[in-house]
C-alpha positions in Angstrom: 88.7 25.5 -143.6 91.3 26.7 -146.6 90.6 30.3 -144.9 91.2 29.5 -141.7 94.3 27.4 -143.2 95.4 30.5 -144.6 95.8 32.6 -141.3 94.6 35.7 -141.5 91.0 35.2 -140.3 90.9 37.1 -137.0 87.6 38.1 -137.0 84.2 39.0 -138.8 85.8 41.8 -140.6 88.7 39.7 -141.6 86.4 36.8 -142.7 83.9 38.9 -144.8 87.3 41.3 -146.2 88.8 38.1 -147.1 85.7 36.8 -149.3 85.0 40.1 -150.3 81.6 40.4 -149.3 81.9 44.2 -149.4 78.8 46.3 -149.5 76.3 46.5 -151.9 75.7 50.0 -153.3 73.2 50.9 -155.7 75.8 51.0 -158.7 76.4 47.0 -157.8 72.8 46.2 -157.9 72.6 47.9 -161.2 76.0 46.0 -162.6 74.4 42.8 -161.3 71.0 42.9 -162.3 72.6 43.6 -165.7 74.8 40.8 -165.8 72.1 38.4 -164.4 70.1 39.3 -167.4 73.2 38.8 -169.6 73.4 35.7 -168.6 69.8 34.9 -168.7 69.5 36.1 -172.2 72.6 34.5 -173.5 71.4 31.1 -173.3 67.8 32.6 -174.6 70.0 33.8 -178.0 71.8 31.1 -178.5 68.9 28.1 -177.6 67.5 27.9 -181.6 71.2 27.4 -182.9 72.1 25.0 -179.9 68.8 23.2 -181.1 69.2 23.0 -184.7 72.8 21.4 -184.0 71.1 18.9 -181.5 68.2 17.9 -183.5 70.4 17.9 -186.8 72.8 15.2 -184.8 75.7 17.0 -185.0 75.6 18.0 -181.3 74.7 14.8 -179.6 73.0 15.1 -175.7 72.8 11.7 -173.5 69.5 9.5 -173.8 68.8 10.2 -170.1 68.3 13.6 -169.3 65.4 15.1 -167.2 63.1 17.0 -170.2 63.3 20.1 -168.0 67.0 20.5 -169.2 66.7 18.7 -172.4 67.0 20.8 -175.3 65.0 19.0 -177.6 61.9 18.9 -175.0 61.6 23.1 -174.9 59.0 22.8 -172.6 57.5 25.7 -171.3 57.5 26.7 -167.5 54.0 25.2 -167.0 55.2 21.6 -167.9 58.3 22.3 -166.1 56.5 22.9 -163.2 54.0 20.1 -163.5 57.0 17.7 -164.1 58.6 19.1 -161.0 55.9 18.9 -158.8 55.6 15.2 -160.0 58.9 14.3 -159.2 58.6 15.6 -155.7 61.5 18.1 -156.0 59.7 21.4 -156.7 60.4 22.1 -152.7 63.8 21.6 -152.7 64.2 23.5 -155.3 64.8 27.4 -153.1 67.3 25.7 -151.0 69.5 24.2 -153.7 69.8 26.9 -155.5 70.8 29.6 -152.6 73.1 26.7 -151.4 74.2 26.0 -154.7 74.6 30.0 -155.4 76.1 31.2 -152.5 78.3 27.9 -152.2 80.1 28.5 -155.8 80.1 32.3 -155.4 81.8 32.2 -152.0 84.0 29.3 -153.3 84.8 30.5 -156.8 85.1 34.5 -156.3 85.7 34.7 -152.8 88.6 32.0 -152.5 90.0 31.0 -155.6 89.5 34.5 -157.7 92.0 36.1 -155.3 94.5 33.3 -155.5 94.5 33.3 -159.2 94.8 37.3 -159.3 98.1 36.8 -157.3 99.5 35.1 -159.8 97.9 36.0 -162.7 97.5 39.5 -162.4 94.7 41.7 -165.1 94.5 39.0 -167.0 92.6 36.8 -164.0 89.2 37.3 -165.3 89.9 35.2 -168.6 91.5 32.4 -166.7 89.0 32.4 -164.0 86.0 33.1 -166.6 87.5 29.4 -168.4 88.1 27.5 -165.8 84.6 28.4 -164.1 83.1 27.8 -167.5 84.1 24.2 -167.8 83.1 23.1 -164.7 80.0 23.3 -166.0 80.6 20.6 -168.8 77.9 18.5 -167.8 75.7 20.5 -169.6 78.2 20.8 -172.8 75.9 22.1 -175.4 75.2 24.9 -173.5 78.8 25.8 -173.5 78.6 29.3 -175.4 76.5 31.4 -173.5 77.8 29.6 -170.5 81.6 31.0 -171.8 79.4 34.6 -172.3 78.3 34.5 -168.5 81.5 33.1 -167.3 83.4 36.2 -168.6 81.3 38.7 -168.0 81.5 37.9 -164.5 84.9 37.0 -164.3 85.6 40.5 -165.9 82.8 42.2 -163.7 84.2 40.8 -160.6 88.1 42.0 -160.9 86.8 45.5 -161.8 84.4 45.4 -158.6 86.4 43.0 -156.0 82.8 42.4 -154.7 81.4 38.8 -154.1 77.8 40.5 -154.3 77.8 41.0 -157.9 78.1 37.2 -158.8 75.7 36.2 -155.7 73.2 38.2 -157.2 73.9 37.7 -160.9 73.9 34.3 -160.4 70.1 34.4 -158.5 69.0 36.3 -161.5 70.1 34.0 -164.0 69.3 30.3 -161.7 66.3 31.1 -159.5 64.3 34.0 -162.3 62.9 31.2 -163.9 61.8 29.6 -161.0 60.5 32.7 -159.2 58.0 32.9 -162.7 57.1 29.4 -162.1 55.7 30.5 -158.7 53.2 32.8 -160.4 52.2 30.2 -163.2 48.8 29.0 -162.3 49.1 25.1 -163.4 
């Protein structure tokens, strides 16, 4: 609907142009792969810190939290799994995150990256990188390596002008975990 409301949308090309779903060469897989792992390992990194400030009380969490996001649970991908399963969302699971992916990718890079460059010119990527940060405040204490991810694919994505990259980044770092949890016998 905002593209459409924009004009320009005459056809496929002009749809795909417009999101910038260009193609994926072999020098984008290897930028994205990268930066999926970047992001993956940030939060890895910075998890014993983000835990010492938790459990020490100066970084409070809320009471009622699912344990697989709960920082003081660290459960491993086996109980994850099991407490998934439980719940009845492990199925659901595949199609929230490629909706979920492809949603804020197409949304966040594709529409509002290429507004914000109009006006904001090289230095886009910080602006962006913030502002897509913080909308993931409702997991707050995992705000650093969130920032880290955020940049890097701000940064990664005015240099390529390539939806792909955070599409694929983004399925690294969200559905990796999952994909292991596939192959985890219970």
């Amino acid at each position: 609907i905002t593209l459409r409301r924009e004009g320009d949308l005459k056809n496929w090309e002009t749809f795909l142009n417009r999101l910038r779903l260009k193609s994926f060469t072999p020098r984008l897989f290897g930028w994205s792969v990268g930066l999926g792992l970047l992001m993956l390992l940030s939060t890895a990194i910075f998890s014993p810190l983000i835990s010492k400030l938790i459990s020490g009380g100066s970084l409070p969490i809320p009471d009622r939290i699912p344990d697989y996001i709960n920082p003081l649970k660290q459960l491993s991908i086996s109980q994850i799994k099991i407490q998934l399963i439980s719940q009845g969302v492990v199925f659901f699971i595949p199609i929230v995150i490629i909706l979920n992916i492809f949603g804020e990718e197409l949304f966040w890079r594709g529409v509002v990256f290429p507004r914000q460059e109009l006006r904001h010119g090289k230095i886009t990527f910080l602006i962006h990188g913030l502002i897509w940060a913080f909308t993931h405040l409702f997991q707050y204490w995992l705000i650093f390596p969130i920032l880290i991810g955020s940049f890097a694919l701000s940064y990664l994505f005015q240099r390529t002008k390539n939806t792909w990259i955070g599409i694929l980044a983004h399925l690294i770092n969200n559905a990796l975990p999952f994909i292991i949890m596939i192959f985890i016998p219970l």
